[in-house]
C-alpha positions as CSV (number, residue, x, y, z in Angstrom):
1,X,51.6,-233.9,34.0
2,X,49.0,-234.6,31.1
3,X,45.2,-234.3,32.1
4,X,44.8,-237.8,32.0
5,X,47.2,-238.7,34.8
6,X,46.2,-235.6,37.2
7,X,42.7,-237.4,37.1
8,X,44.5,-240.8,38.0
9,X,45.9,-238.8,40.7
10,X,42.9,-237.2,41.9
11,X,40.2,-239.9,41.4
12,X,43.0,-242.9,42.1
13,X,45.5,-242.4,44.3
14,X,43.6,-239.8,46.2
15,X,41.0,-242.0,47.9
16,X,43.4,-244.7,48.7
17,X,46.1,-242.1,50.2
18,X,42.7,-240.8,51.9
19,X,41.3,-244.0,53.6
20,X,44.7,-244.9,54.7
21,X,45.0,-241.7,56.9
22,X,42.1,-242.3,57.7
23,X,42.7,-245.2,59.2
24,X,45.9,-244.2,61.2
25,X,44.1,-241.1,62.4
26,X,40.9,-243.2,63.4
27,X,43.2,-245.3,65.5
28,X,45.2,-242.4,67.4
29,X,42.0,-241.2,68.3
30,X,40.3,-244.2,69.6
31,X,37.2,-244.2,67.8
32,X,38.9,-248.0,66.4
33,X,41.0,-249.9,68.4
34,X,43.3,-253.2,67.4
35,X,40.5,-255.1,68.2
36,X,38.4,-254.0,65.6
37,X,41.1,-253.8,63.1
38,X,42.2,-257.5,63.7
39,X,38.5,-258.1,64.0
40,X,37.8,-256.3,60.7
41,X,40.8,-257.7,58.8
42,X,39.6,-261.4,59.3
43,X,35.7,-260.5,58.0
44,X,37.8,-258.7,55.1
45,X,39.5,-261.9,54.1
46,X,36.9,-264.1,54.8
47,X,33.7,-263.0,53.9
48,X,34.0,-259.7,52.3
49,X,36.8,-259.8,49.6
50,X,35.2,-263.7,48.4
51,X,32.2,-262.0,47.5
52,X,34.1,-258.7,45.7
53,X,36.0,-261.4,43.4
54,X,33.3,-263.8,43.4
55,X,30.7,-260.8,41.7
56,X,33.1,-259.3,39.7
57,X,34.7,-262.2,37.6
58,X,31.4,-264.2,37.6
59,X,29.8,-261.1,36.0
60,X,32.5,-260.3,33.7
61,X,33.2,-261.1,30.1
62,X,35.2,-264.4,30.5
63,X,37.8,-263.3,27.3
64,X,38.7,-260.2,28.9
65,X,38.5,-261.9,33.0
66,X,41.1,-264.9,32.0
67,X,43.7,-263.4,30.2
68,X,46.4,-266.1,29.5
69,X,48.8,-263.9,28.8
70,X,48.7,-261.4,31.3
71,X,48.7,-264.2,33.7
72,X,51.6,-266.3,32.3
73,X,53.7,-263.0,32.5
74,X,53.2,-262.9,35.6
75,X,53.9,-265.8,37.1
76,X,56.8,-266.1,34.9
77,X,57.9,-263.0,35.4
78,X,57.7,-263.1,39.3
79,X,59.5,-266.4,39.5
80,X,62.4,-265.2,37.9
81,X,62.6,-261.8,39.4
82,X,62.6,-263.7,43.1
83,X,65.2,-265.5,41.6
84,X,67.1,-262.4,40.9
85,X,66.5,-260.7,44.1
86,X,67.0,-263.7,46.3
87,X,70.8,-263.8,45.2
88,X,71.1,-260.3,45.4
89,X,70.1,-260.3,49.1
90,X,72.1,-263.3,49.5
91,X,75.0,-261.1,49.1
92,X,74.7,-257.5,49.8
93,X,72.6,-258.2,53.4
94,X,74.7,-259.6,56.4
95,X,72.4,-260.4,59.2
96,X,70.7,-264.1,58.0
97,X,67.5,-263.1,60.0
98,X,67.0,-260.5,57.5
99,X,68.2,-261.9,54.0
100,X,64.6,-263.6,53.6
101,X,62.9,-260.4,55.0
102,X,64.1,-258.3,52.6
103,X,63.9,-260.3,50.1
104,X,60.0,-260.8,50.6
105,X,59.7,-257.7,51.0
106,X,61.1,-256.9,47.7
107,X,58.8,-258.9,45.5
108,X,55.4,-259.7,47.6
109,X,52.8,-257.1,46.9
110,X,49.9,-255.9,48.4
111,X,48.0,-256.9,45.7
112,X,44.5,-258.0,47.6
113,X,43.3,-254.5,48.9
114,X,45.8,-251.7,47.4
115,X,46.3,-253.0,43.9
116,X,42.9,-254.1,43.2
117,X,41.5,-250.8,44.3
118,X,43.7,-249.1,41.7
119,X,42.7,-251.3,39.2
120,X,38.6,-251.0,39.9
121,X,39.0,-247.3,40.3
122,X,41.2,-247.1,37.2
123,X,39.1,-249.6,34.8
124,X,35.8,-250.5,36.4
125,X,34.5,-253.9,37.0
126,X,36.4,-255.2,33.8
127,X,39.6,-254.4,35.1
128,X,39.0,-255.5,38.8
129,X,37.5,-258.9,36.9
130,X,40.7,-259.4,34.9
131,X,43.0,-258.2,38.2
132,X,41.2,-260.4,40.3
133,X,41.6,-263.9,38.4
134,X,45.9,-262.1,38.3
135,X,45.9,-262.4,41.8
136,X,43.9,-265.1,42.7
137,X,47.2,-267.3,40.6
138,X,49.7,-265.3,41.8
139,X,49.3,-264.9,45.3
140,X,49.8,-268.7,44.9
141,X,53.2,-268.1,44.1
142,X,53.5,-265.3,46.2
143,X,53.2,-267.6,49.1
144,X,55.0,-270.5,48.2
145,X,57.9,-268.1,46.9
146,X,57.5,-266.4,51.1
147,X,57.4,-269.5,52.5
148,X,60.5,-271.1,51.1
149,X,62.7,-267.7,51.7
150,X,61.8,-267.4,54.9
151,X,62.0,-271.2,55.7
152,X,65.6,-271.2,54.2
153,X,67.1,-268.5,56.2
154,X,64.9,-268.5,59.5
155,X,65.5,-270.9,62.5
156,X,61.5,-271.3,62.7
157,X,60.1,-273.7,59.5
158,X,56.6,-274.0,58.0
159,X,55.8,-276.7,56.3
160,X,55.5,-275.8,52.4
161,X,52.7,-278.8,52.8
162,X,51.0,-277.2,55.2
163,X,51.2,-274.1,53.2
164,X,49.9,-275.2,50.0
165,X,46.9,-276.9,52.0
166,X,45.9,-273.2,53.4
167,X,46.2,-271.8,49.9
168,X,43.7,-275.1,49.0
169,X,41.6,-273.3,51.9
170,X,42.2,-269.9,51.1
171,X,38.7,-268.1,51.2
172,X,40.0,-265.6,47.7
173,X,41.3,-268.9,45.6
174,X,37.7,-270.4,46.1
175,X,35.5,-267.5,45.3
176,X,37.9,-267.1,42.3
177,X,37.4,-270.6,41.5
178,X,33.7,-270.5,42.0
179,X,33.2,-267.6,39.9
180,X,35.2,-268.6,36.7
181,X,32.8,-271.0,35.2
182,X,29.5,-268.6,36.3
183,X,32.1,-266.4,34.0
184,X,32.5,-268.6,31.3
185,X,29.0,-270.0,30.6
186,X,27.7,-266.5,31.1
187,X,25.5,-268.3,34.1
188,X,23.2,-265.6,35.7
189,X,23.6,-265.3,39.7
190,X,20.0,-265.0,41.5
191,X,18.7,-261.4,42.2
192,X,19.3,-262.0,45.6
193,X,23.0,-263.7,45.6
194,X,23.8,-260.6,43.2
195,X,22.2,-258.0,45.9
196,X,23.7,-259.4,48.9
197,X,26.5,-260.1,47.5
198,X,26.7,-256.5,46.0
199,X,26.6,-255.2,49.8
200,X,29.8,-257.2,50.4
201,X,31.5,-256.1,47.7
202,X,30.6,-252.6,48.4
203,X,31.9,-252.9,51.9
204,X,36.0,-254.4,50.8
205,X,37.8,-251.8,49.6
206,X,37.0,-249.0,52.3
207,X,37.2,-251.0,55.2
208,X,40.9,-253.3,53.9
209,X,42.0,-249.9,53.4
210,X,41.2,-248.3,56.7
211,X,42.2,-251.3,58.7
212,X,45.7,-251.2,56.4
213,X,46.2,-247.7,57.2
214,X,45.5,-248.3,61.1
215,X,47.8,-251.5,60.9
216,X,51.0,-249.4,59.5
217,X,53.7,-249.0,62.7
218,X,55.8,-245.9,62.5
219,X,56.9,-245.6,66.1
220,X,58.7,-248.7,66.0
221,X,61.1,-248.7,63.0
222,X,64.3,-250.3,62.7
223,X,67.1,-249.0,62.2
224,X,68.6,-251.3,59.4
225,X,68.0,-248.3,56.9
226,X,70.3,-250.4,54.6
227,X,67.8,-253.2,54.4
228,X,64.9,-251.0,54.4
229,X,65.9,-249.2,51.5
230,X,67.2,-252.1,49.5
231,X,63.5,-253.8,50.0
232,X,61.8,-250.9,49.1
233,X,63.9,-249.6,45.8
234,X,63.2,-253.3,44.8
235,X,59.4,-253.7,45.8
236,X,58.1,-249.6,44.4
237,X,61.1,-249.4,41.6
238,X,62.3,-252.4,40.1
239,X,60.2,-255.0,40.2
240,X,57.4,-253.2,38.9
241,X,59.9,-252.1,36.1
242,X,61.1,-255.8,35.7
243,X,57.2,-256.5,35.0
244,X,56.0,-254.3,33.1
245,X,58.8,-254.3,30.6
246,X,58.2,-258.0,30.7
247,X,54.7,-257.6,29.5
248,X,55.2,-254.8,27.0
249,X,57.7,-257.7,25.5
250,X,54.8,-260.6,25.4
251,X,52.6,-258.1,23.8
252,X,50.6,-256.5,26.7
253,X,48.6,-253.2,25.7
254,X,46.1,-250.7,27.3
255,X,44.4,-252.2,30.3
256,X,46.2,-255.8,30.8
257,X,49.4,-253.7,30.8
258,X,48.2,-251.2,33.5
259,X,47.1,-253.8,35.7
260,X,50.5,-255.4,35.7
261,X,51.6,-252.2,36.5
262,X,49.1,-251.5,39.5
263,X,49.5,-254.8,40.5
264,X,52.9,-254.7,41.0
265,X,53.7,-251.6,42.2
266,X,51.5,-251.7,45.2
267,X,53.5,-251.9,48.5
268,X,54.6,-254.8,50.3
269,X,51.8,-257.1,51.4
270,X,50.8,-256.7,55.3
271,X,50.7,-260.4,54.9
272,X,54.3,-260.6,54.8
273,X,54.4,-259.0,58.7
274,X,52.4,-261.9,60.2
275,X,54.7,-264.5,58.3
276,X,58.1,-263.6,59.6
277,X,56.6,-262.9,63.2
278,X,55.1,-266.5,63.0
279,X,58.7,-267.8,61.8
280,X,60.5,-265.8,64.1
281,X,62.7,-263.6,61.9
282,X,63.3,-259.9,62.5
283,X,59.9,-258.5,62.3
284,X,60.3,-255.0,62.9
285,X,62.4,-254.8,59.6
286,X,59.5,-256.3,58.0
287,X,57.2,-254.0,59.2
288,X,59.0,-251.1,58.8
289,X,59.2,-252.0,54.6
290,X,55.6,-252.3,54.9
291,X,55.3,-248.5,55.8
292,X,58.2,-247.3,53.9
293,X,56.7,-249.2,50.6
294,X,53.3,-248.1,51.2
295,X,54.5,-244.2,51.4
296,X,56.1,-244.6,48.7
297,X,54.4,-246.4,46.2
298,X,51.8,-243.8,46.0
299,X,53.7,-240.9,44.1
300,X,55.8,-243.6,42.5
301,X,52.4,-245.1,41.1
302,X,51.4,-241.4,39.7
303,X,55.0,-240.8,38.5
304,X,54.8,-244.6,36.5
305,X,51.3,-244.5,35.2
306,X,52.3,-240.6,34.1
307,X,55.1,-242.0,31.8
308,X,53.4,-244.9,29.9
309,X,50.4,-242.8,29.5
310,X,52.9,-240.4,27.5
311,X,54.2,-243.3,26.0
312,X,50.4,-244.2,24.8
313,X,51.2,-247.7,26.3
314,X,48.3,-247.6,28.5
């Protein structure tokens, strides 16, 4: 392992592996309950992660924040690999209740805590800047692509309406929306909207991670080991393969290619849990491919970034 990568693994991975633990272990102990972490999730989405995107994209260079191409990749790219994986789930799972589980679980990463904390530990505030407009659109697609999976083989239905009003809502799309013009006309915030809003920032990452690792459930796995390992083969193997050879194709170098690559290969999205409960699918499958993806993404993450960094890719 070149010098380069054991300090990706030390200074990257580490801290993330680290605060997840740390939240598991905080929970078994007591000193956090669910409370807090429900509690602590909802001030995450609402108030805390705004503010992270909001200062980092409206401080950042506006060239290097909206990258066209990094972003039509991706949403191109994602599209066609749901595509993909949707028919191969179609086909090789049996149970219905789980085709759109696993197929969700294949594709939808955690891209909002564990992929943007690789990215700002990786390449500083430029990189979370130019990560955070990635997800901002593609967590769009993420959630339209969820809801119409899970709609098409589950008995319970959401409206993709109502869906694409709460993405209109959605605290992250706003800040990100916000930001870009304070981006692009290199406005400067107020000393004091900077400060506070520093503070917020400041506080994201840790506490998304610990409330993450709290949230992961390994006493009640299924037992559809099948299922579990087709989702997460697809979600810490191939799609991140599927993407990044995409991007090295369009032209993606250096740091837009490593954030596809961090991006992606983040585990499946916790977000993913509360939709199939809420459409009554087989939840414990889905939970269970958040764990499994999340233990594995880690070493697969070193193993990846080791390779194109021999390669000189990133």
């Amino acid at each position: 392992m070149q010098s380069s990568t054991l300090h990706f693994a030390v200074t990257v991975i580490g801290p993330v592996l680290m605060l997840l633990l740390m939240g598991n272990i905080l929970l078994r102990v007591r000193l956090i309950n669910h409370e807090f972490v429900a509690t602590a999730s909802k001030l995450v989405f609402t108030v805390a992660l705004p503010a992270l995107l909001f200062i980092s994209i409206s401080q950042a260079d506006f060239s290097q924040a909206a990258n066209p191409l990094l972003i039509i990749t991706g949403l191109i790219g994602t599209f066609g690999y749901f595509v993909l994986l949707m028919l191969v789930s179609h086909y090789l799972v049996k149970k219905r209740d789980a085709k759109g589980v696993v197929t969700q679980g294949g594709f939808r990463a955690n891209m909002g805590i564990i992929g943007l904390a690789y990215c700002a530990q990786t390449y500083g505030n430029a990189g979370l800047a130019a990560a955070s407009v990635y997800l901002g659109l593609v967590t769009i697609l993420f959630n339209v692509l969820s809801v119409f999976v899970l709609n098409f083989y589950q008995d319970g239905k959401r409206s993709l309406t109502s869906q694409l009003t709460s993405i209109a809502k959605n605290p992250l799309i706003i800040a990100i929306l916000l930001a870009l013009p304070f981006s692009y006309f290199n406005w400067t915030l107020p000393a004091i909207v900077s400060a506070t809003g520093g503070y917020f920032a400041q506080l994201t990452l840790p506490l998304a991670l610990l409330c993450t690792g709290a949230s992961l459930q390994f006493r009640s796995f299924s037992a559809d080991w099948f299922n579990i390992g087709l989702s997460s083969v697809s979600k810490c193997v191939v799609y991140p393969a599927v993407m990044v050879g995409l991007a090295y194709m369009a032209g993606l170098r250096g740091m837009p290619l490593g954030i596809v690559l961090l991006m992606t290969i983040a585990p499946t999205a916790a977000a993913s849990y509360v939709m199939v409960r809420t459409l009554g699918g087989d939840h414990r499958l889905a939970a269970s491919i958040i764990a499994v993806t999340t233990l594995l993404s880690l070493p697969f993450t070193i193993l990846a970034f080791d390779w194109l960094s021999a390669l000189r890719l990133l």
